[in-house]
PAPAMAR-456084 format. One record per atom (N, C-alpha, C, O): residue number from 0; residue in one letter; atom name; x, y, z. Coordinates in steps of 0.2 Angstrom, whole numbers, plus 5000, padded with zeros to 4 digits. Layout:
<sites>
+-----+--------+-------+------+------+------+
: num : residu : atome :    u :    v :    w :
+-----+--------+-------+------+------+------+
: NUM :      a :    CA :    X :    Y :    Z :
...
+-----+--------+-------+------+------+------+
</sites>
This chain:
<sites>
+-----+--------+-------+------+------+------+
: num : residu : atome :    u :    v :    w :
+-----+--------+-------+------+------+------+
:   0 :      x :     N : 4896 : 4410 : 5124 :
:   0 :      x :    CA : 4903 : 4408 : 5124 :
:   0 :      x :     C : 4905 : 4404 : 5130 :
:   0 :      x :     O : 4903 : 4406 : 5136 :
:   1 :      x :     N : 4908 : 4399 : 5129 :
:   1 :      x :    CA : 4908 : 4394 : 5133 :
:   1 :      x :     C : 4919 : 4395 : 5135 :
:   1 :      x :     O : 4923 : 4394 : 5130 :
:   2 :      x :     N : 4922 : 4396 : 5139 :
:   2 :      x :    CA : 4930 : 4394 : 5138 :
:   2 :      x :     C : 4934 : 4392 : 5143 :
:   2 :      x :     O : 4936 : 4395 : 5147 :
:   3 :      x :     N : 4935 : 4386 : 5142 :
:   3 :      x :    CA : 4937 : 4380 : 5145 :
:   3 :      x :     C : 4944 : 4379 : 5145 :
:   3 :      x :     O : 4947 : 4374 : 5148 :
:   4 :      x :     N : 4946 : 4385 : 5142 :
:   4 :      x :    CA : 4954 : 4384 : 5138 :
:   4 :      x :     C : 4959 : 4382 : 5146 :
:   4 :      x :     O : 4965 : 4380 : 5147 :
:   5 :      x :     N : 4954 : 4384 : 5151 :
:   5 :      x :    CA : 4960 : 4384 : 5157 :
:   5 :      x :     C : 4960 : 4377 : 5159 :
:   5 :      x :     O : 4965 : 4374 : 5162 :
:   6 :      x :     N : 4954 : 4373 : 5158 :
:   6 :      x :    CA : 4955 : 4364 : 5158 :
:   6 :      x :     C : 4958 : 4361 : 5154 :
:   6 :      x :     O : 4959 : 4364 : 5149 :
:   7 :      x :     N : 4960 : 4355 : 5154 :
:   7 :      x :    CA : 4964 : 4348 : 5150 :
:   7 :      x :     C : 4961 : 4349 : 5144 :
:   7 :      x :     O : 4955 : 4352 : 5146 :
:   8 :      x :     N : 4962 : 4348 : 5137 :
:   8 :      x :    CA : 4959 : 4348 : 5134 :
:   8 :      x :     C : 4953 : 4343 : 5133 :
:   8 :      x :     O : 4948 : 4344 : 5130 :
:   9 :      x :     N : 4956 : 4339 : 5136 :
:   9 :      x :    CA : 4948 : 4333 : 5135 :
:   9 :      x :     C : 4944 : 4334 : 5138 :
:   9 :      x :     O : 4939 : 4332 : 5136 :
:  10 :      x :     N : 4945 : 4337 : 5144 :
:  10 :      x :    CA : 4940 : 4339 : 5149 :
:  10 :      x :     C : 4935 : 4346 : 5145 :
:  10 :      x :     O : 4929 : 4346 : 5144 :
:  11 :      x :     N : 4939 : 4350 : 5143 :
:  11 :      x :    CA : 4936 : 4356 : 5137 :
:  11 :      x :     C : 4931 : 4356 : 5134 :
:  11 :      x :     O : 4926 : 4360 : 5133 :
:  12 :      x :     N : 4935 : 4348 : 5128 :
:  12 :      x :    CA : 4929 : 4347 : 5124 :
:  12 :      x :     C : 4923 : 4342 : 5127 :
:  12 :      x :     O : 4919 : 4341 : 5123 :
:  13 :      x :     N : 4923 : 4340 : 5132 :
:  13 :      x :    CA : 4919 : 4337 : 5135 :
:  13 :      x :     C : 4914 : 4343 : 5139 :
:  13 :      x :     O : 4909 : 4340 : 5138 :
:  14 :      x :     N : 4913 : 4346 : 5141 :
:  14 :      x :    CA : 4912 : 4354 : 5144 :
:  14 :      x :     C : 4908 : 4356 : 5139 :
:  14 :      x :     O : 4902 : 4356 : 5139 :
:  15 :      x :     N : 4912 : 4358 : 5134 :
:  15 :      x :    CA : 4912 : 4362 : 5130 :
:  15 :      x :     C : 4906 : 4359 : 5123 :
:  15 :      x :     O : 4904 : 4362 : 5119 :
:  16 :      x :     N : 4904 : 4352 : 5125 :
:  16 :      x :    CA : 4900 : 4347 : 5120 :
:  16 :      x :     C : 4891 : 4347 : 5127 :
:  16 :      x :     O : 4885 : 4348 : 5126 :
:  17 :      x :     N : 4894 : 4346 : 5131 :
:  17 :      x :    CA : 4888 : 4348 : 5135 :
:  17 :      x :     C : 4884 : 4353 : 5135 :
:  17 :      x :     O : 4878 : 4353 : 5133 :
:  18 :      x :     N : 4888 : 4361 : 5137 :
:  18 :      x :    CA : 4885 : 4366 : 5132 :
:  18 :      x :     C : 4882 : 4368 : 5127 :
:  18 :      x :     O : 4878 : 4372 : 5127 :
:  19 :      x :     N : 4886 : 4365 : 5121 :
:  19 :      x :    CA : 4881 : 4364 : 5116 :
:  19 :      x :     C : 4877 : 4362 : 5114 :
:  19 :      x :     O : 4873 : 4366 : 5110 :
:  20 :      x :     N : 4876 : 4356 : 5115 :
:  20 :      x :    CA : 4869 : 4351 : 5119 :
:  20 :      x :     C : 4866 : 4355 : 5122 :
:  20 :      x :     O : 4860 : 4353 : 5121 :
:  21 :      x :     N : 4865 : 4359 : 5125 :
:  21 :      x :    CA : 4861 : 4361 : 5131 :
:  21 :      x :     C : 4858 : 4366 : 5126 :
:  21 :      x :     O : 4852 : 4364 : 5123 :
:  22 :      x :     N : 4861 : 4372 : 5124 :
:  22 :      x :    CA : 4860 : 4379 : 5118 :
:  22 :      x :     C : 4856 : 4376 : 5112 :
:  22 :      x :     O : 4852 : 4379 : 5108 :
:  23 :      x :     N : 4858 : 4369 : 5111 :
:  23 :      x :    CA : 4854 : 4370 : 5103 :
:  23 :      x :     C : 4846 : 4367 : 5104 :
:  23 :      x :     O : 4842 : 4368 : 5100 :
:  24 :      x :     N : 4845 : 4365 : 5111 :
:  24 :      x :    CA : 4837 : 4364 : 5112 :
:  24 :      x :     C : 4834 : 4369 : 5112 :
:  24 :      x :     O : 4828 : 4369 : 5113 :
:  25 :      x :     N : 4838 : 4377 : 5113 :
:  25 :      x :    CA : 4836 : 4381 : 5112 :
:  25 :      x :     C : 4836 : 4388 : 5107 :
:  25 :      x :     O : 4835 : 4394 : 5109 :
:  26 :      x :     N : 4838 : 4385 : 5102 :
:  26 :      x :    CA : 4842 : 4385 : 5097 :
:  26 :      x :     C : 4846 : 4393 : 5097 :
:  26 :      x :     O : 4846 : 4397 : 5093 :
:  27 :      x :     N : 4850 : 4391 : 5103 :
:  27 :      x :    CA : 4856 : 4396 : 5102 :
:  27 :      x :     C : 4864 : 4393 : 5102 :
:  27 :      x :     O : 4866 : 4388 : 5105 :
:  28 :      x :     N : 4867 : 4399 : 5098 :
:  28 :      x :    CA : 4873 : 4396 : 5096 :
:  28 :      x :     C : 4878 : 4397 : 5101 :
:  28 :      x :     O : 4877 : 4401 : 5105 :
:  29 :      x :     N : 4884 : 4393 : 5101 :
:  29 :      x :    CA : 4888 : 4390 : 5106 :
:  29 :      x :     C : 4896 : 4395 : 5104 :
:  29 :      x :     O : 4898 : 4394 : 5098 :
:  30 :      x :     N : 4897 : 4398 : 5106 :
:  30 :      x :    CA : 4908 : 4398 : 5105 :
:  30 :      x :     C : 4910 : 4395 : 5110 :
:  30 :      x :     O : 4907 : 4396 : 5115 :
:  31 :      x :     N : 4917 : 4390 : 5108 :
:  31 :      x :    CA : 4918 : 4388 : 5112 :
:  31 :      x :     C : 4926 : 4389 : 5111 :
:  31 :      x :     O : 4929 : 4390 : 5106 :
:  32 :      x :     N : 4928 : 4389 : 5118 :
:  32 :      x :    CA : 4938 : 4392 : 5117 :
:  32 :      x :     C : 4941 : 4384 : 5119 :
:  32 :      x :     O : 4942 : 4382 : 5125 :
:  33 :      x :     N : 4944 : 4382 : 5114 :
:  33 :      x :    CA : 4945 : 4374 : 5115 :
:  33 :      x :     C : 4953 : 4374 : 5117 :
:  33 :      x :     O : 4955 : 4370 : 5121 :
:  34 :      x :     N : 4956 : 4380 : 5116 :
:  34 :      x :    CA : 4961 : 4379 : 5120 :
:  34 :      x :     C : 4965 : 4387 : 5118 :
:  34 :      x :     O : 4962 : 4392 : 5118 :
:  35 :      x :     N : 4972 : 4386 : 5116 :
:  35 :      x :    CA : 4976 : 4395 : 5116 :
:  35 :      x :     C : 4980 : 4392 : 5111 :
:  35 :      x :     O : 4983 : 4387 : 5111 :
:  36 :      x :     N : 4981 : 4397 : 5102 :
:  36 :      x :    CA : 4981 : 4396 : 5097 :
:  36 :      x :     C : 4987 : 4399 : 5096 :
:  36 :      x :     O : 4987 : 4405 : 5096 :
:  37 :      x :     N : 4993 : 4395 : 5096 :
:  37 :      x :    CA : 4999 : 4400 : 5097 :
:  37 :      x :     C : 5003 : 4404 : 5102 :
:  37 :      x :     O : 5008 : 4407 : 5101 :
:  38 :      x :     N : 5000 : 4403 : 5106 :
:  38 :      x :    CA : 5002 : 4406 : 5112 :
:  38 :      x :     C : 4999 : 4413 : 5113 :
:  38 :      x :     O : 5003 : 4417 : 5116 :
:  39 :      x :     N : 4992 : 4414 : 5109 :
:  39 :      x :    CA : 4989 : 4420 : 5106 :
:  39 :      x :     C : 4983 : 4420 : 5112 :
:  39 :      x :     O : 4979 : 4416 : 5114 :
:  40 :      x :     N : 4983 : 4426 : 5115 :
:  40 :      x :    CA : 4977 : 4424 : 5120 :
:  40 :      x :     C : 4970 : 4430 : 5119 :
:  40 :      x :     O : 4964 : 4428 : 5118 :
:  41 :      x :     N : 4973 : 4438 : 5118 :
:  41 :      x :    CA : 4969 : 4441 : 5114 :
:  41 :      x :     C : 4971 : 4444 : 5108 :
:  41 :      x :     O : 4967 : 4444 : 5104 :
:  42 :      x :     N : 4978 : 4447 : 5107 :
:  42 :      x :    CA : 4978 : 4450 : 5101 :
:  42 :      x :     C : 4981 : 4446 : 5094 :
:  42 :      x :     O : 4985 : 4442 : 5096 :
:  43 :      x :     N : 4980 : 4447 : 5089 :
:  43 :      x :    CA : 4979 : 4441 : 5084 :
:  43 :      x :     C : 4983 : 4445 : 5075 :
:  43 :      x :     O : 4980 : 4450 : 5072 :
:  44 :      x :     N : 4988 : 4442 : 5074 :
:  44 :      x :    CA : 4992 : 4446 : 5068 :
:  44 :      x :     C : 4990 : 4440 : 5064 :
:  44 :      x :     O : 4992 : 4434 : 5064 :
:  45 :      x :     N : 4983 : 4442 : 5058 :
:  45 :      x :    CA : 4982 : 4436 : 5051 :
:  45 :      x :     C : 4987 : 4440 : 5047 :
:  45 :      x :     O : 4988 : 4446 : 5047 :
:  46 :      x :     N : 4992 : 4435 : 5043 :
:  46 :      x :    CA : 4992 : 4439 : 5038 :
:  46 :      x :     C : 4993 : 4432 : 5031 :
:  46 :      x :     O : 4996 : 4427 : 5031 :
:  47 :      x :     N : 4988 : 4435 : 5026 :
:  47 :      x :    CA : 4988 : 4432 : 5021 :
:  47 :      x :     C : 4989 : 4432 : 5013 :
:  47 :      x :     O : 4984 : 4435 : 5009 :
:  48 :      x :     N : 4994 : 4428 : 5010 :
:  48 :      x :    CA : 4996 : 4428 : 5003 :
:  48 :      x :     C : 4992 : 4421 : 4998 :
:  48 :      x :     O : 4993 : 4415 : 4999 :
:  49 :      x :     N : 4989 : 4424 : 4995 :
:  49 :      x :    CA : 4985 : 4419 : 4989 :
:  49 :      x :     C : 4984 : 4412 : 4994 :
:  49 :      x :     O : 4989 : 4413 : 4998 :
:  50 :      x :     N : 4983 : 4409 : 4995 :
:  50 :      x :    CA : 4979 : 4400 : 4999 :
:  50 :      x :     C : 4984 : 4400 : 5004 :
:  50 :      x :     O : 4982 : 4395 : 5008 :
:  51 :      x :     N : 4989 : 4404 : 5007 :
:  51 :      x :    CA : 4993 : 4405 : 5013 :
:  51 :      x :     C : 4988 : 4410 : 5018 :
:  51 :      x :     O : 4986 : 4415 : 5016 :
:  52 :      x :     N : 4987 : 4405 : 5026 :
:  52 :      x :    CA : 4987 : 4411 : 5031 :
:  52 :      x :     C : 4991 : 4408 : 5037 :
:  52 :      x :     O : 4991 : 4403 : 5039 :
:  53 :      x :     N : 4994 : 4415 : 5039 :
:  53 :      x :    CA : 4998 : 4413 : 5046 :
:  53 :      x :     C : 4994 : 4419 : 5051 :
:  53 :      x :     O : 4994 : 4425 : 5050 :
:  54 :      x :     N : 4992 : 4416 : 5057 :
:  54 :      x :    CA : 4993 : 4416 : 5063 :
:  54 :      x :     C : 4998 : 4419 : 5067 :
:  54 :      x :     O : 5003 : 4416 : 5069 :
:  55 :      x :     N : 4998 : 4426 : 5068 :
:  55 :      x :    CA : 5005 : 4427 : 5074 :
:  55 :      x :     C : 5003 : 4431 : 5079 :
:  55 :      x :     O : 4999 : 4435 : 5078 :
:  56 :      x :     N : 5006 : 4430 : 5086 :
:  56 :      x :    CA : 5005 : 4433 : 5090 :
:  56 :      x :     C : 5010 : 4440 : 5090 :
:  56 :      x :     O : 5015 : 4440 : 5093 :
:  57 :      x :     N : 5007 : 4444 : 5088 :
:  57 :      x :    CA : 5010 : 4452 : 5086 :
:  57 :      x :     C : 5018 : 4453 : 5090 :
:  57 :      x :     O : 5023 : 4455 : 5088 :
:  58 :      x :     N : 5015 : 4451 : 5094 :
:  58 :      x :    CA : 5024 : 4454 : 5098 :
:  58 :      x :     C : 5029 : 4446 : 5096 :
:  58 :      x :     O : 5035 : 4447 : 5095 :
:  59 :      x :     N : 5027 : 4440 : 5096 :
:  59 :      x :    CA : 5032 : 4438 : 5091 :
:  59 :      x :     C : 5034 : 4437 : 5086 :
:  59 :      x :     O : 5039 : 4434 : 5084 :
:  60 :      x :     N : 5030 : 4441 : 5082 :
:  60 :      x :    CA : 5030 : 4443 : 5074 :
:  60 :      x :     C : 5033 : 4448 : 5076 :
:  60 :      x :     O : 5038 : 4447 : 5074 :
:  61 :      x :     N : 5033 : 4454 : 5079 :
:  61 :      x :    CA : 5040 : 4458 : 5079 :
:  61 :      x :     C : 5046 : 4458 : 5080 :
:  61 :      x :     O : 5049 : 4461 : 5076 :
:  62 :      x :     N : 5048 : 4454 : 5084 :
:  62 :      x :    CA : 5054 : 4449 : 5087 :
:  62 :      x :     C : 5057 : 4447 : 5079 :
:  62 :      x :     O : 5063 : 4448 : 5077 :
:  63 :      x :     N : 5051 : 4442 : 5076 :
:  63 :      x :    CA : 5053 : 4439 : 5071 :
:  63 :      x :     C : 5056 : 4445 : 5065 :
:  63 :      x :     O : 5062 : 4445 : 5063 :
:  64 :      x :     N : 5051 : 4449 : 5063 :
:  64 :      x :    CA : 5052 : 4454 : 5058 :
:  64 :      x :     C : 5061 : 4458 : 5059 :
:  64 :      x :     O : 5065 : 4460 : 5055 :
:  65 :      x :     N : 5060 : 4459 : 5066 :
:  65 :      x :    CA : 5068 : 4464 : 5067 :
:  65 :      x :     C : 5072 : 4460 : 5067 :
:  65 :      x :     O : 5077 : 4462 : 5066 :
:  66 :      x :     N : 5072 : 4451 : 5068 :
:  66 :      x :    CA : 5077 : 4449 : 5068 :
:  66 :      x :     C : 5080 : 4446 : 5060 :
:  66 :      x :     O : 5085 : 4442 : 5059 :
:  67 :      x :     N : 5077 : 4449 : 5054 :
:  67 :      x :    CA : 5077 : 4443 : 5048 :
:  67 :      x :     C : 5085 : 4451 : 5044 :
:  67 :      x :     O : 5087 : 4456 : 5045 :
:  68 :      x :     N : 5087 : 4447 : 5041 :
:  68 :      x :    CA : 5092 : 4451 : 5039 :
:  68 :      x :     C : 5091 : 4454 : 5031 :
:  68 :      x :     O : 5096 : 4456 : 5028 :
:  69 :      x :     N : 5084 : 4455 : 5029 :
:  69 :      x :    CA : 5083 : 4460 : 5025 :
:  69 :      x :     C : 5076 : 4461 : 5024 :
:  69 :      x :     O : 5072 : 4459 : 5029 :
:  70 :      x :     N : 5074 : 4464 : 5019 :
:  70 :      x :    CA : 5070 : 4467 : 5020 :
:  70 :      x :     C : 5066 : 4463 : 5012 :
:  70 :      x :     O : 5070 : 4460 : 5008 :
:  71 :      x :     N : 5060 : 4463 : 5011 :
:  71 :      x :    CA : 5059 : 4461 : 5006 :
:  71 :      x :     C : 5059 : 4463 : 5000 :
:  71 :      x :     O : 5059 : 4460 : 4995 :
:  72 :      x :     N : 5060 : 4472 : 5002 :
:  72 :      x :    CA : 5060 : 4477 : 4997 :
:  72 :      x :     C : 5070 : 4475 : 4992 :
:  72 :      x :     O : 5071 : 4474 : 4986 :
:  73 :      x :     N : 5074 : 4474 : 4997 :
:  73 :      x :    CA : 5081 : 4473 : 4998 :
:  73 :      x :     C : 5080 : 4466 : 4991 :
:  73 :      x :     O : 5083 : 4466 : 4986 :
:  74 :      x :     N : 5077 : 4461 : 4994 :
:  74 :      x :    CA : 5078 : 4455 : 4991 :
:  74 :      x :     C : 5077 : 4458 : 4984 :
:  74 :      x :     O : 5081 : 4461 : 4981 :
:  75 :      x :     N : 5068 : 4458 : 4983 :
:  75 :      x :    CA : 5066 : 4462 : 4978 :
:  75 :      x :     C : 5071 : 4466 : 4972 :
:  75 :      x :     O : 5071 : 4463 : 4966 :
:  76 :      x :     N : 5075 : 4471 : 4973 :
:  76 :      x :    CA : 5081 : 4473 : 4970 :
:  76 :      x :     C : 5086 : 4469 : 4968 :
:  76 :      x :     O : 5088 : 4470 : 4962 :
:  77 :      x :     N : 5087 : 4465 : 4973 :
:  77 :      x :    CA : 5093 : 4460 : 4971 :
:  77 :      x :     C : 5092 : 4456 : 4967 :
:  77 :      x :     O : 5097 : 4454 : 4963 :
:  78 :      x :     N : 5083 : 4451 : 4966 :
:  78 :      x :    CA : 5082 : 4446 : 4963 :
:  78 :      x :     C : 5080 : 4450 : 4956 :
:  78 :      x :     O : 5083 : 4448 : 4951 :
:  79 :      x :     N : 5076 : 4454 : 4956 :
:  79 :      x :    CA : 5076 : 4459 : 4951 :
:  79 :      x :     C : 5080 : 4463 : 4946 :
:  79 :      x :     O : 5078 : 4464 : 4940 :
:  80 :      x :     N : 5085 : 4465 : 4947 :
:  80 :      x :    CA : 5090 : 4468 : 4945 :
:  80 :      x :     C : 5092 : 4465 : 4938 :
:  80 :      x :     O : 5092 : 4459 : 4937 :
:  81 :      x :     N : 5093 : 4470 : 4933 :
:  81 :      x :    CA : 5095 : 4468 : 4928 :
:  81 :      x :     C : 5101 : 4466 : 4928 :
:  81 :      x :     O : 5105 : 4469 : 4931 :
:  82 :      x :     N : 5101 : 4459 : 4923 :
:  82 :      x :    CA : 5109 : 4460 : 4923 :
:  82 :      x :     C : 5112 : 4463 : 4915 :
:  82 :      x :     O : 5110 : 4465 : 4910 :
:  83 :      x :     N : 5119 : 4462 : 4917 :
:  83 :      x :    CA : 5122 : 4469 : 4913 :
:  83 :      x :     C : 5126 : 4463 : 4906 :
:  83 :      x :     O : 5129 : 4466 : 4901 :
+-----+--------+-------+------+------+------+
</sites>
């Protein structure tokens, strides 16, 4: 594991290409941390629906969840409901 994420990006993946280079003459594999995915550093919320995945950083995906003004179950009811 190579992590560079605290350098310039280009600096990173220059670093981070060197290392590579060095590990495959010995053929061991490389992780490289190219930079910070979301503003996500260790804990990591996937969530995914048929060909959709998002990415959240848990305590922003809570912010976001308490602040939506219904609930899905709510929608659900409303889009569903028979009409009369």
């Amino acid at each position: 594991m190579i992590d560079g994420s605290h350098f310039p990006y280009e600096e990173n993946i220059r670093l981070t290409k060197q290392v590579v280079e060095y590990a495959h003459q010995y053929d061991v594999t490389v992780e490289g941390e190219l930079g910070v995915l979301a503003g996500i550093e260790d804990e990591v919320l996937i969530l995914g629906v048929l060909e959709r995945i998002e990415i959240w950083n848990p305590k922003i995906y809570e912010t976001y969840m308490n602040n939506q003004p219904a609930t899905y179950e709510t929608v659900a009811e409303v889009v569903l409901k028979p009409t009369p």
